[in-house]
C-alpha positions as CSV (number, residue, x, y, z in Angstrom):
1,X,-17.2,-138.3,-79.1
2,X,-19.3,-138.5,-75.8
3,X,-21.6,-140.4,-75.3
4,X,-25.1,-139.1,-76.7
5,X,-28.9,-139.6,-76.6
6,X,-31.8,-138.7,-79.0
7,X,-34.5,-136.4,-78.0
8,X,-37.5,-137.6,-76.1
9,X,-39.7,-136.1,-78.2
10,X,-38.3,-137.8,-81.6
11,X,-37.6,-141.2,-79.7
12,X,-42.0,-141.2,-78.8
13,X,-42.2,-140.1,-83.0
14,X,-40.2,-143.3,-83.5
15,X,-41.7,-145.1,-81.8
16,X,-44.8,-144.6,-83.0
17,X,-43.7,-145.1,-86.6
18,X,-42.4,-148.6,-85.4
19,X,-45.5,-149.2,-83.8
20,X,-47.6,-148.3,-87.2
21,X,-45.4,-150.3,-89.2
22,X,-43.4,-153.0,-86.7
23,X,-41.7,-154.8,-89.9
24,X,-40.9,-151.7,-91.7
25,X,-37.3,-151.4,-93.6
26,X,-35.3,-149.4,-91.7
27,X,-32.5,-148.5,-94.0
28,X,-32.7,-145.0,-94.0
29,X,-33.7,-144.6,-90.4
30,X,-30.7,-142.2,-88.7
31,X,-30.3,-139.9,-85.5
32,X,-26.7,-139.4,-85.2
33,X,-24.6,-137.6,-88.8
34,X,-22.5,-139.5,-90.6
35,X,-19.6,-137.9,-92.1
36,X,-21.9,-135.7,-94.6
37,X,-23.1,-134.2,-91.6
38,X,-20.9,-131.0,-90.7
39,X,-20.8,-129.8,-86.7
40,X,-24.0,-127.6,-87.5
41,X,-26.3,-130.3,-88.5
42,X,-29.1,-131.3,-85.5
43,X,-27.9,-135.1,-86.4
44,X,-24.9,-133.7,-84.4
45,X,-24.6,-134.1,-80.7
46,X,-25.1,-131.0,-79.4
47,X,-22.1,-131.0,-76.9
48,X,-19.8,-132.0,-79.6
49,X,-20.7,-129.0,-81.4
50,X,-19.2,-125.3,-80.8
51,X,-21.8,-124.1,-82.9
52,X,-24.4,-126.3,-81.2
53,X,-23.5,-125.9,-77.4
54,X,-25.3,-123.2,-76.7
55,X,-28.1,-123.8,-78.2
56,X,-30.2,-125.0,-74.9
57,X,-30.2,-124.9,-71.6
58,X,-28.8,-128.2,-70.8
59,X,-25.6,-129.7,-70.8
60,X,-27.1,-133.1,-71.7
61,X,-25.2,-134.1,-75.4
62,X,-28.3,-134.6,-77.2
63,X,-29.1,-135.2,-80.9
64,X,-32.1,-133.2,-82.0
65,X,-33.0,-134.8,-85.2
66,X,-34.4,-137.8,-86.7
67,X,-35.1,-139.5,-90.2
68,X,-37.5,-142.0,-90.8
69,X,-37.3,-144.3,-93.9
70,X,-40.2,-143.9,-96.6
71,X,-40.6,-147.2,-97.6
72,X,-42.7,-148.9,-95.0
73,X,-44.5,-150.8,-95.3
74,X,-47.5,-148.5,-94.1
75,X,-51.1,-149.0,-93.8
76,X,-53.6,-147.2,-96.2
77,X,-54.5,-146.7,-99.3
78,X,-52.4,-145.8,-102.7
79,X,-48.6,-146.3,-102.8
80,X,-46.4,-146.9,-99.8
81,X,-44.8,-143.3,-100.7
82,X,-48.6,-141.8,-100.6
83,X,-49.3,-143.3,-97.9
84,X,-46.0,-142.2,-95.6
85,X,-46.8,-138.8,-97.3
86,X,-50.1,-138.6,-95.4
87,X,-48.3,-139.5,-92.3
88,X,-45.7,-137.0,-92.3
89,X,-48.5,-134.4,-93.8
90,X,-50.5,-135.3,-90.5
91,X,-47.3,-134.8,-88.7
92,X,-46.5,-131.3,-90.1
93,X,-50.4,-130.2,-89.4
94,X,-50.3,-130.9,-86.0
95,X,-47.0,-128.9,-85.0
96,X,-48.7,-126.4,-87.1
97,X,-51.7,-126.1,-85.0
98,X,-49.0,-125.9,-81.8
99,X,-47.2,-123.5,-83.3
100,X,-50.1,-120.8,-84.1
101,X,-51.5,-121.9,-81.0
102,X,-50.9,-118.6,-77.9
103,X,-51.0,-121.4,-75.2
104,X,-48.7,-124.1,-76.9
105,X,-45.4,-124.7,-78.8
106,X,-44.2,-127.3,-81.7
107,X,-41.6,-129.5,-81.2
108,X,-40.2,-129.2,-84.2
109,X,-38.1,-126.6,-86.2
110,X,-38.7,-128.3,-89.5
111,X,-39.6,-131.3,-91.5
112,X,-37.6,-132.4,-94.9
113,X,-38.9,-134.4,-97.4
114,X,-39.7,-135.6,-101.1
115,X,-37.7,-132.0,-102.0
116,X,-39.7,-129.8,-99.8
117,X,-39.2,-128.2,-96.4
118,X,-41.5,-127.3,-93.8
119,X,-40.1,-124.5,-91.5
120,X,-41.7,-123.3,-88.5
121,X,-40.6,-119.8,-89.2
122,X,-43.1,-119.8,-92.4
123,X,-45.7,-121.4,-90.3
124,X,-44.5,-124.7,-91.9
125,X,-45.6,-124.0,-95.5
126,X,-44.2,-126.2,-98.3
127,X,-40.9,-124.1,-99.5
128,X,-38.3,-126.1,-102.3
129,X,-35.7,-128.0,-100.9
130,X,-32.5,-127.5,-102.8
131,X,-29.9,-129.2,-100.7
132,X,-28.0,-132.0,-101.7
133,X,-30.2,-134.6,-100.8
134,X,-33.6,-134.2,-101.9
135,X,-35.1,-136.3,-98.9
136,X,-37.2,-138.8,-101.5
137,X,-36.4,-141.8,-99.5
138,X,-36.3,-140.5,-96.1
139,X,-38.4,-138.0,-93.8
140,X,-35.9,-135.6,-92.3
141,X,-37.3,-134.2,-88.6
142,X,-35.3,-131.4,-86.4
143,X,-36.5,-130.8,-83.2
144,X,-36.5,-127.0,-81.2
145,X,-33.6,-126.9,-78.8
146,X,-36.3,-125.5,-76.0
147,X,-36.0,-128.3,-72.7
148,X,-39.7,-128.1,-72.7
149,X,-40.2,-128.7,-76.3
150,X,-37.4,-131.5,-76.4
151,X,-39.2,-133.3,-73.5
152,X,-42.8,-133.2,-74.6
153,X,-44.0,-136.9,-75.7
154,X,-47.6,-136.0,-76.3
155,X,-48.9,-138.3,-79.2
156,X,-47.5,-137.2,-82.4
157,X,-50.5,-138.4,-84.5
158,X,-48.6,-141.2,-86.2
159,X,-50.9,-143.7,-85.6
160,X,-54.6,-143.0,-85.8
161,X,-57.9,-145.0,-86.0
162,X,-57.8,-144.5,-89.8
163,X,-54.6,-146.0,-90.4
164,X,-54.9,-148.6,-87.9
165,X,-58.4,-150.0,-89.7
166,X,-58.4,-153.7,-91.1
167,X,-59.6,-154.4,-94.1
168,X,-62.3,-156.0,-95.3
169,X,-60.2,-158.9,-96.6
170,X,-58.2,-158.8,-93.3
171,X,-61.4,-159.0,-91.3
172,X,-63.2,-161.9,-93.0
173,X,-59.8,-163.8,-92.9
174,X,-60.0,-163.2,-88.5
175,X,-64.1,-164.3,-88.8
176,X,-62.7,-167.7,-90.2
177,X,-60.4,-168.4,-87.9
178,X,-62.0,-167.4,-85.0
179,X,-64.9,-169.2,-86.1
180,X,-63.0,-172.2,-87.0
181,X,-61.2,-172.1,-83.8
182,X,-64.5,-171.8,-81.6
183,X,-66.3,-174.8,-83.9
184,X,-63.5,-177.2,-83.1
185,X,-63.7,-176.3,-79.1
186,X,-67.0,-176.7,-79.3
187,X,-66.9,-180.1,-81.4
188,X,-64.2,-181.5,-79.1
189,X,-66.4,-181.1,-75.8
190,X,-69.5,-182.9,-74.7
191,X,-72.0,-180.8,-72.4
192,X,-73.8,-182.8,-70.1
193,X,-77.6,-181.6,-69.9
194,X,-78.0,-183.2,-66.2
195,X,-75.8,-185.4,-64.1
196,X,-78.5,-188.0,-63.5
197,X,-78.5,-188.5,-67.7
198,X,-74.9,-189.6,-68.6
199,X,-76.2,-191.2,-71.8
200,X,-77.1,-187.6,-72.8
201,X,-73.5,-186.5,-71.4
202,X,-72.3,-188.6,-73.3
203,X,-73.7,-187.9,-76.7
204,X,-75.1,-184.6,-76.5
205,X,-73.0,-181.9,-78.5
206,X,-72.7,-177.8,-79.0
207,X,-72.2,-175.9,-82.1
208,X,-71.2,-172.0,-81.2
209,X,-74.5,-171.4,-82.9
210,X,-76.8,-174.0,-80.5
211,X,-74.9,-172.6,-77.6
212,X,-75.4,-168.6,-78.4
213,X,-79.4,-169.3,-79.3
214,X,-80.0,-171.4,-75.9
215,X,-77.8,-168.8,-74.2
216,X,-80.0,-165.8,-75.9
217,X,-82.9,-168.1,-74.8
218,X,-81.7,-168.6,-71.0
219,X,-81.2,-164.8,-70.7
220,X,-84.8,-164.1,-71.5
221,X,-87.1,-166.6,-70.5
222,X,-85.0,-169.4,-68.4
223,X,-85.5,-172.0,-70.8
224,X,-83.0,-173.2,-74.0
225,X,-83.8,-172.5,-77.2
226,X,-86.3,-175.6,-77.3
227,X,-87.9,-174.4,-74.5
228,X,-86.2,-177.4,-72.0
229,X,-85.0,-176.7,-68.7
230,X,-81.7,-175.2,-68.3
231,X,-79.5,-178.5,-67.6
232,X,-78.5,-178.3,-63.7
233,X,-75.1,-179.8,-64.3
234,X,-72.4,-180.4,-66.6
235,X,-70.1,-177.7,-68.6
236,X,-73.1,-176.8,-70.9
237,X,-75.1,-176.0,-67.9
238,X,-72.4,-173.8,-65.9
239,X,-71.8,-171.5,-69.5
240,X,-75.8,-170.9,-69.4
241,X,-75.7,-169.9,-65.8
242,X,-72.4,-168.0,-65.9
243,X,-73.6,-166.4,-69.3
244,X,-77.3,-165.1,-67.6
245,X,-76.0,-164.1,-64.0
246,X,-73.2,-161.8,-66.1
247,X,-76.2,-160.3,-68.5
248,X,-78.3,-159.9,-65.8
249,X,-76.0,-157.3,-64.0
250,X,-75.4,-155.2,-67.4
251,X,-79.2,-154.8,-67.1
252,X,-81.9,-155.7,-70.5
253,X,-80.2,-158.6,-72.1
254,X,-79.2,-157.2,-75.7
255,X,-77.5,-159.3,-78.8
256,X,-74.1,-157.1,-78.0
257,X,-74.6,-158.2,-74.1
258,X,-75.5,-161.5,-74.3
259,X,-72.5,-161.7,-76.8
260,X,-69.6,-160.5,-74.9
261,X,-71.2,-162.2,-72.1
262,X,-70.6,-165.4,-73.6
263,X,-67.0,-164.3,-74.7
264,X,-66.0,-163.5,-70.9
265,X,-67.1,-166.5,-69.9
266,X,-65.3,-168.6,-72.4
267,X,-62.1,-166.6,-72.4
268,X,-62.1,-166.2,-68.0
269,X,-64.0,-169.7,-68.0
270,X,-66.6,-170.6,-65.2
271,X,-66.2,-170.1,-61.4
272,X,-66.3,-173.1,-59.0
């Protein structure tokens, strides 16, 4: 056997399914047949195939399908098998849309699985499935053996904003430790209020809430929070000024500006 490459197309579809799910089981991920594949199957390299040679333009010994295991795990609601259902239904809609479309074309010739098939020559309608295999574990994918088809890696839908949401649970468990992280940075460092004080550079301390308030305060009317001076010197003072002279240039201080504001500057620090 030479030697053989996938698709572009279906290498960007799996990719995208390992990008949904990077820790997903792979055990019935395949490209290239096994020996229940016969010489007509797309798992087949095309060059290796009499029956298959001819079926593009190149001479390239491609393999023009792909199956994607079912188990994930996936992100969603309901089962893992709902939930890679919905994937795969997203899938089948969007070829759809190429394929009725007069100014574009699918990539795909069909889609098996759970003991249905989705041909483009029914305009991908759900038909039974009575092959061997019934494709409950698996999503089976052939690809069109058009160069132009083969070769387009335009988003296949897999991921989405949906799919990609966190949870509420995941997003309370980031607020803690992001919180927790920023208190103890904030506990560890003294801020001096003015270099001619050190008994206040010594002893005076932050918490992420003093800090954002005196920073909200600085931003619109020059003072902290108590209504002091902005300290000239020390870290403390060179956040306020760092944090104001950033708002300032994003134009009417806002909660959202003053915020991410005071995230630059902690993350990209303070110049000079």
């Amino acid at each position: 056997m030479a030697a053989w490459t996938l698709i572009p197309c279906l290498v960007e579809l799996r990719s995208e399914f390992n990008e949904l799910s990077p820790n997903r089981d792979k055990g019935a991920d395949g490209s290239i047949g096994d020996s229940n594949h016969t010489s007509s199957s797309d798992h087949t390299p095309d060059e290796d195939s009499d029956v298959l040679r001819d079926h593009d333009a190149d001479d390239k010994n491609e393999v023009h399908a792909l199956d994607i295991d079912s188990s994930g795990t996936w992100p969603g609601e309901g089962t893992q098998k709902q939930r890679f259902h919905k994937i795969v239904m997203r899938i089948i809609a969007g070829e759809r849309a190429k394929w009725l479309s007069a100014s574009d074309k699918c990539r795909l010739n069909y889609v098996i699985w759970d003991g249905k098939i989705y041909d483009k020559d029914v305009d991908f309608e759900p038909r039974d499935y009575n092959g061997s295999d019934p494709h409950t574990n698996h999503a089976h994918f052939s690809g069109r053996y058009e160069t132009s088809c083969e070769n387009d890696t335009r988003p296949w839908g897999v991921l989405t904003e949906d799919d990609m949401a966190l949870s509420a649970d995941d997003l309370n468990k980031i607020r803690a430790i992001v919180k927790d992280e920023v208190a103890k940075t904030f506990t560890a460092t003294r801020f001096a209020w003015s270099a001619d004080n050190p008994a206040d550079a010594n002893s005076y301390r932050r918490t992420p809430e003093d800090l954002l308030g005196d920073v909200w305060a600085a931003v619109m009317r020059g003072t902290t929070k108590g209504g002091q001076a902005l300290p000239p010197a020390g870290a403390f003072g060179q956040v306020l000024d760092a944090v104001t002279s950033d708002t300032e240039q994003a134009g009417a201080p806002t909660v959202d500006t003053v915020t991410e504001a005071l995230k630059r500057t902690l993350r990209d620090g303070v110049a000079g």
